[in-house]
N, C-alpha and C positions, 0 to 999 in steps of 0.2 A: 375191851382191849384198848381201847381211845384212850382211855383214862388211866391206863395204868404206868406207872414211872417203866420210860422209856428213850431212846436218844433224843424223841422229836420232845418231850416234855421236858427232860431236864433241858436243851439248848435254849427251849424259849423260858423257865423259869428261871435260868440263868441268865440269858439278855437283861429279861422284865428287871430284873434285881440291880444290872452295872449298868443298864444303857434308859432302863425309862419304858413305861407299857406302849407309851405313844409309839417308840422304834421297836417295839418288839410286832407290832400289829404289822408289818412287812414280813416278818418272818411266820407268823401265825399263817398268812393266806400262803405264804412260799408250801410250809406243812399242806396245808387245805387243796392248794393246786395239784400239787405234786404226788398226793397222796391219791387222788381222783384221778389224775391220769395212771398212776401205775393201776388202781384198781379197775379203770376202763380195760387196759392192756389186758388186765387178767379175765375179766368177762368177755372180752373178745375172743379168748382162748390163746392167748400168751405165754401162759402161764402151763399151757403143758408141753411147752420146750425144756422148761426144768425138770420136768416127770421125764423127759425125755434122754435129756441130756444132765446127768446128776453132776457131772463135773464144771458145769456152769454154777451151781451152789455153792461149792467150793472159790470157785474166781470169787464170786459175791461175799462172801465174809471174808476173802481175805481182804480186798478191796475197804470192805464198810469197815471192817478193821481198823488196817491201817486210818482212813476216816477220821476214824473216833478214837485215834490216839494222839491225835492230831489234834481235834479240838481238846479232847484232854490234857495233853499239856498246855493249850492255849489258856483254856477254863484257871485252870490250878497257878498259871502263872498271872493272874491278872489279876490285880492288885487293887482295884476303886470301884469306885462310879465311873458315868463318863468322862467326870474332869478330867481322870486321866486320857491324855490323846495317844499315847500307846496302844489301848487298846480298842479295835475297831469291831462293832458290832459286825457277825456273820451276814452277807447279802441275800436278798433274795432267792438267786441264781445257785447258790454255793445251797444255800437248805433246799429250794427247791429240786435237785440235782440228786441231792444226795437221798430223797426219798427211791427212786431208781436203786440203789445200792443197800438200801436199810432193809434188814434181815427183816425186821418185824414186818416190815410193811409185806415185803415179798408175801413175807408167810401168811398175813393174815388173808390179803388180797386172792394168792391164788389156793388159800384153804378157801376161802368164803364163796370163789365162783363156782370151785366143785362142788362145796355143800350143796350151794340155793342155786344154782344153773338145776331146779330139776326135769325142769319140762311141763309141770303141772296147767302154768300159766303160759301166754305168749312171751318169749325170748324178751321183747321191747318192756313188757310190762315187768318182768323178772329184774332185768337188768336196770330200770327205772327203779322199783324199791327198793334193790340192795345199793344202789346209787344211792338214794336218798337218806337210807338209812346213814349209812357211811358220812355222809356230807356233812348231815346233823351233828353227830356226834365229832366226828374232826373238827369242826370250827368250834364249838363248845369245849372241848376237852383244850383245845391248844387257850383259847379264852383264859378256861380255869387256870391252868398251869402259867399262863402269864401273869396272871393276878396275882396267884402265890407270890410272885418272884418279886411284883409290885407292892403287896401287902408286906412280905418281909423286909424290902426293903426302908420302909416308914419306920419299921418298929427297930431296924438294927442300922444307927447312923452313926456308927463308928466304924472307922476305917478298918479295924482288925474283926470286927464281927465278921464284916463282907470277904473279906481274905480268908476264914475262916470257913462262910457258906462257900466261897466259890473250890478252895479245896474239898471241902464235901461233896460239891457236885461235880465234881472231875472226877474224882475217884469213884461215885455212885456209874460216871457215864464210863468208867474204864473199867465197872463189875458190867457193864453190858456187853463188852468186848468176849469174857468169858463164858457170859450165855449164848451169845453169837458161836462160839466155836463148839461146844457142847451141842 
Protein backbone atom coordinates (compact mmCIF):
# COMPACT_ATOMS: atom_id res chain seq x y z
CA UNK A 1 0.00 0.00 0.00
CA UNK A 2 3.23 2.39 0.67
CA UNK A 3 3.84 2.43 -2.76
CA UNK A 4 0.89 3.04 -4.33
CA UNK A 5 -0.14 6.66 -5.79
CA UNK A 6 -1.58 8.21 -2.98
CA UNK A 7 -1.81 11.92 -1.13
CA UNK A 8 1.45 11.33 0.82
CA UNK A 9 3.20 10.13 -2.78
CA UNK A 10 2.07 12.54 -5.17
CA UNK A 11 2.87 15.74 -2.43
CA UNK A 12 6.24 14.54 -2.13
CA UNK A 13 6.69 13.64 -5.92
CA UNK A 14 5.42 16.93 -6.45
CA UNK A 15 7.70 18.99 -3.96
CA UNK A 16 10.93 16.63 -5.26
CA UNK A 17 9.94 18.12 -8.84
CA UNK A 18 9.32 22.35 -7.84
CA UNK A 19 11.34 22.63 -4.83
CA UNK A 20 14.45 20.08 -5.05
CA UNK A 21 15.00 16.21 -3.33
CA UNK A 22 17.13 17.93 -0.80
CA UNK A 23 13.61 20.11 0.48
CA UNK A 24 11.49 17.39 -0.04
CA UNK A 25 13.61 14.96 2.58
CA UNK A 26 11.67 17.28 5.51
CA UNK A 27 8.58 16.26 4.06
CA UNK A 28 9.56 12.43 3.48
CA UNK A 29 10.30 12.03 7.40
CA UNK A 30 6.95 14.59 8.13
CA UNK A 31 5.20 11.22 6.06
CA UNK A 32 7.48 8.73 8.07
CA UNK A 33 6.64 10.36 11.66
CA UNK A 34 3.42 10.93 11.29
CA UNK A 35 2.47 7.82 9.66
CA UNK A 36 4.04 5.78 12.70
CA UNK A 37 2.37 7.70 15.12
CA UNK A 38 -1.10 7.41 13.66
CA UNK A 39 -0.08 3.59 13.34
CA UNK A 40 1.20 3.37 17.04
CA UNK A 41 -2.46 4.97 17.98
CA UNK A 42 -3.94 2.24 16.07
CA UNK A 43 -2.00 -0.71 17.66
CA UNK A 44 -2.70 0.90 20.89
CA UNK A 45 -6.30 0.43 20.07
CA UNK A 46 -7.37 3.74 18.78
CA UNK A 47 -8.55 2.86 16.08
CA UNK A 48 -11.80 1.16 17.54
CA UNK A 49 -13.27 4.47 18.30
CA UNK A 50 -13.96 4.63 14.53
CA UNK A 51 -15.61 0.81 14.79
CA UNK A 52 -17.27 2.68 17.41
CA UNK A 53 -18.18 5.67 16.43
CA UNK A 54 -18.82 5.57 12.48
CA UNK A 55 -19.57 9.27 12.33
CA UNK A 56 -16.07 10.21 13.29
CA UNK A 57 -15.14 8.73 9.47
CA UNK A 58 -17.21 10.88 8.05
CA UNK A 59 -15.80 14.32 10.08
CA UNK A 60 -12.38 12.54 8.69
CA UNK A 61 -12.91 12.69 4.86
CA UNK A 62 -14.58 15.63 5.11
CA UNK A 63 -11.81 17.32 6.67
CA UNK A 64 -8.87 15.26 4.58
CA UNK A 65 -11.11 16.50 1.81
CA UNK A 66 -11.32 19.67 2.07
CA UNK A 67 -7.20 19.12 2.75
CA UNK A 68 -6.59 18.12 -0.42
CA UNK A 69 -8.50 20.50 -2.25
CA UNK A 70 -6.56 22.75 -0.90
CA UNK A 71 -3.31 21.51 -1.79
CA UNK A 72 -4.96 20.77 -5.09
CA UNK A 73 -5.57 24.04 -6.13
CA UNK A 74 -2.08 24.97 -4.58
CA UNK A 75 -0.37 22.03 -6.88
CA UNK A 76 -2.42 23.09 -10.28
CA UNK A 77 -1.62 26.79 -9.63
CA UNK A 78 1.99 26.72 -9.29
CA UNK A 79 3.80 27.44 -12.02
CA UNK A 80 8.12 26.61 -11.59
CA UNK A 81 10.70 25.40 -9.81
CA UNK A 82 11.65 27.18 -6.84
CA UNK A 83 12.73 30.33 -8.49
CA UNK A 84 9.51 31.12 -8.21
CA UNK A 85 9.03 32.60 -4.52
CA UNK A 86 5.34 32.46 -4.80
CA UNK A 87 5.37 29.19 -4.19
CA UNK A 88 6.34 27.83 -0.72
CA UNK A 89 7.06 24.22 -0.23
CA UNK A 90 4.42 22.44 2.28
CA UNK A 91 6.03 22.29 6.20
CA UNK A 92 6.83 19.64 7.98
CA UNK A 93 4.14 20.32 10.56
CA UNK A 94 1.40 20.91 7.77
CA UNK A 95 2.36 17.03 6.19
CA UNK A 96 3.06 15.73 9.27
CA UNK A 97 -0.43 16.78 10.61
CA UNK A 98 -2.18 15.89 8.09
CA UNK A 99 -1.22 12.10 8.24
CA UNK A 100 -3.94 12.31 11.46
CA UNK A 101 -6.66 13.09 8.71
CA UNK A 102 -5.56 11.05 5.50
CA UNK A 103 -8.12 8.48 4.75
CA UNK A 104 -5.50 5.89 3.65
CA UNK A 105 -3.39 6.14 6.37
CA UNK A 106 -6.56 5.74 8.86
CA UNK A 107 -7.52 2.75 6.99
CA UNK A 108 -4.61 1.13 6.39
CA UNK A 109 -3.34 1.52 10.19
CA UNK A 110 -6.49 0.57 11.82
CA UNK A 111 -7.06 -2.34 9.06
CA UNK A 112 -3.60 -3.60 9.81
CA UNK A 113 -3.84 -3.58 13.77
CA UNK A 114 -6.98 -5.73 13.62
CA UNK A 115 -5.55 -8.06 11.14
CA UNK A 116 -1.96 -8.85 12.89
CA UNK A 117 -3.00 -7.76 16.62
CA UNK A 118 -3.77 -11.65 16.77
CA UNK A 119 -2.39 -12.81 19.92
CA UNK A 120 -0.34 -15.44 18.61
CA UNK A 121 2.92 -13.78 19.78
CA UNK A 122 3.54 -11.35 22.77
CA UNK A 123 1.64 -7.87 22.16
CA UNK A 124 5.43 -6.03 22.48
CA UNK A 125 6.85 -8.46 19.79
CA UNK A 126 3.43 -8.12 17.44
CA UNK A 127 3.32 -4.52 17.72
CA UNK A 128 7.34 -4.39 17.08
CA UNK A 129 6.98 -6.25 13.65
CA UNK A 130 4.18 -4.57 12.20
CA UNK A 131 6.09 -1.36 13.47
CA UNK A 132 8.95 -2.31 11.63
CA UNK A 133 7.38 -3.50 8.84
CA UNK A 134 5.46 -0.20 8.20
CA UNK A 135 8.65 1.83 9.03
CA UNK A 136 10.60 0.19 6.25
CA UNK A 137 8.44 0.50 3.75
CA UNK A 138 7.14 4.35 4.48
CA UNK A 139 10.67 5.88 4.33
CA UNK A 140 11.51 3.78 1.11
CA UNK A 141 8.22 4.32 -0.65
CA UNK A 142 8.29 8.25 0.27
CA UNK A 143 12.33 8.04 -1.05
CA UNK A 144 11.00 6.39 -4.28
CA UNK A 145 8.23 8.74 -4.92
CA UNK A 146 10.74 11.76 -4.36
CA UNK A 147 13.12 10.57 -6.64
CA UNK A 148 10.43 10.45 -9.34
CA UNK A 149 9.66 13.99 -8.92
CA UNK A 150 13.53 14.55 -8.78
CA UNK A 151 14.32 12.31 -11.92
CA UNK A 152 11.57 14.11 -13.79
CA UNK A 153 12.42 17.05 -12.96
CA UNK A 154 16.17 16.65 -14.87
CA UNK A 155 14.64 15.38 -17.86
CA UNK A 156 11.62 18.23 -18.15
CA UNK A 157 13.50 21.73 -17.94
CA UNK A 158 10.95 23.72 -19.42
CA UNK A 159 8.91 25.76 -17.77
CA UNK A 160 5.62 24.46 -19.44
CA UNK A 161 6.56 20.87 -19.05
CA UNK A 162 6.59 21.42 -15.14
CA UNK A 163 3.17 23.43 -15.33
CA UNK A 164 2.00 20.61 -17.27
CA UNK A 165 3.19 17.74 -14.58
CA UNK A 166 2.19 19.90 -11.79
CA UNK A 167 -1.52 20.12 -13.25
CA UNK A 168 -1.48 16.38 -13.71
CA UNK A 169 -0.58 15.96 -10.28
CA UNK A 170 -3.45 18.16 -8.82
CA UNK A 171 -5.88 16.61 -10.54
CA UNK A 172 -4.36 12.93 -9.88
CA UNK A 173 -4.48 14.22 -5.90
CA UNK A 174 -8.15 15.82 -6.43
CA UNK A 175 -9.23 11.94 -8.09
CA UNK A 176 -8.08 10.99 -4.45
CA UNK A 177 -10.73 13.23 -2.93
CA UNK A 178 -13.33 10.86 -4.87
CA UNK A 179 -11.91 7.78 -3.62
CA UNK A 180 -11.94 9.33 -0.14
CA UNK A 181 -15.69 9.74 -0.31
CA UNK A 182 -16.68 6.44 -1.98
Amino acid sequence: MAFTPGPNNIILSNNSINHGFKNTIPLILAVFFGFLTVLSLALLGIGKIFLLYPSLTLIMKIISSIFLLFLSYKIFFSSSFSEDKKTKPLSFFQVYFFQIINPKVIFVTVSSASLFLQGKFNYEMEFFMIFSCFAFSTITSGITWALIGHLFKRFADEKNKIIIFNRFMAVALAICIIMIIL
